[in-house]
C-alpha positions in Angstrom: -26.8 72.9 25.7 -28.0 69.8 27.0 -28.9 67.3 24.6 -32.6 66.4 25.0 -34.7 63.5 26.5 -35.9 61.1 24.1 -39.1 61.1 25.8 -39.0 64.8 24.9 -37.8 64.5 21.1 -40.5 62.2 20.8 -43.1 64.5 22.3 -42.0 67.2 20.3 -41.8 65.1 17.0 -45.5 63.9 17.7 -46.4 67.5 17.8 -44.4 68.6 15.5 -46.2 66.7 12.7 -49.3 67.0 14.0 -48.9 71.0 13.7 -47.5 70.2 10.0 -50.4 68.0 8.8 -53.1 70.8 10.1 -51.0 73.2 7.8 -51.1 71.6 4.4 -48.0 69.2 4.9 -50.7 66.5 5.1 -48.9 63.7 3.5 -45.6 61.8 4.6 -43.4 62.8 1.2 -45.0 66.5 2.7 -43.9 66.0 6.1 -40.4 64.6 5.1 -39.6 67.7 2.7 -40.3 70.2 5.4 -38.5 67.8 8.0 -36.0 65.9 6.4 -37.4 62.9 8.4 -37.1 59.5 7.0 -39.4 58.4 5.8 -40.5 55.6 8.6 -40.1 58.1 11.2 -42.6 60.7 9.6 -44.7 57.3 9.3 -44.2 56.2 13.0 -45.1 59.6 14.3 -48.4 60.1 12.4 -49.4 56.4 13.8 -47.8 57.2 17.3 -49.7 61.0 17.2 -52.9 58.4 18.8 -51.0 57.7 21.9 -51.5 61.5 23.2 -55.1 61.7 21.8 -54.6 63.7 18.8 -57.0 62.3 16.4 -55.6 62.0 13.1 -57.7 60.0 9.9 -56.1 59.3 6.8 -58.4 61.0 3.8 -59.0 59.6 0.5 -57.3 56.4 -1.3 -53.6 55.1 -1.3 -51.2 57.9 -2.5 -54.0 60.2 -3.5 -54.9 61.0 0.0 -53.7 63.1 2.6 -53.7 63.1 6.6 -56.3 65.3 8.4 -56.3 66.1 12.3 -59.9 65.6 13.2 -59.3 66.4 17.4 -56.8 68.1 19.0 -57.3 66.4 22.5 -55.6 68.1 25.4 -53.0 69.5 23.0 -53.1 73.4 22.3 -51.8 74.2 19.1 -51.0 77.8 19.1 -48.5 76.7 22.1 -47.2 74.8 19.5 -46.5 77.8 16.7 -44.9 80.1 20.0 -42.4 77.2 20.5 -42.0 76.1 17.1 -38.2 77.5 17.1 -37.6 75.9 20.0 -38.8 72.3 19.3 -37.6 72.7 15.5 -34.0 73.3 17.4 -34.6 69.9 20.2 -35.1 68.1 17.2 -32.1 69.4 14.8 -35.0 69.8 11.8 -34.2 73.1 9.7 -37.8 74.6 8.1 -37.9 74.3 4.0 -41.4 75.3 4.0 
């Protein structure tokens, strides 16, 4: 298999959490146990996730709070859950949620 793109690890990644956050895994220690990210990349991403329009606000105060996606933008999230195996795989994460 060919290794992917980083344009397209980065894609997925972005989508990835965004799909995560919307589920209940709306915080980075969240994200990172059903990852295994780092934690600065599950950081980066949620910050990055602006750059393709998904709107994503940061509820409540400090570490009591928890990420929310407010808008979607042009993204379609079921497409998401069809290809979650597939990015899960581009992306070398195993699910432990």
């Amino acid at each position: 298999m060919n290794e992917a793109s980083k344009t397209k690890t980065s894609y997925y990644r972005r989508l990835l959490v965004a799909r995560l956050i919307e589920q209940g895994h709306n915080t980075v220690p969240a994200i990172m146990a059903a990852t295994g990210m780092p934690r600065r990349t599950a950081q980066d991403t949620i910050k990055a996730l602006a750059d393709l329009d998904v709107k994503v606000r940061f509820v409540g105060a400090n570490k009591n709070g928890y990420y929310q996606v407010d808008d979607w933008g042009a993204i379609n999230a079921t497409w998401i859950d069809e290809k979650l195996p597939e990015i899960q795989q581009v992306l070398g994460y195993v699910s432990h949620h």
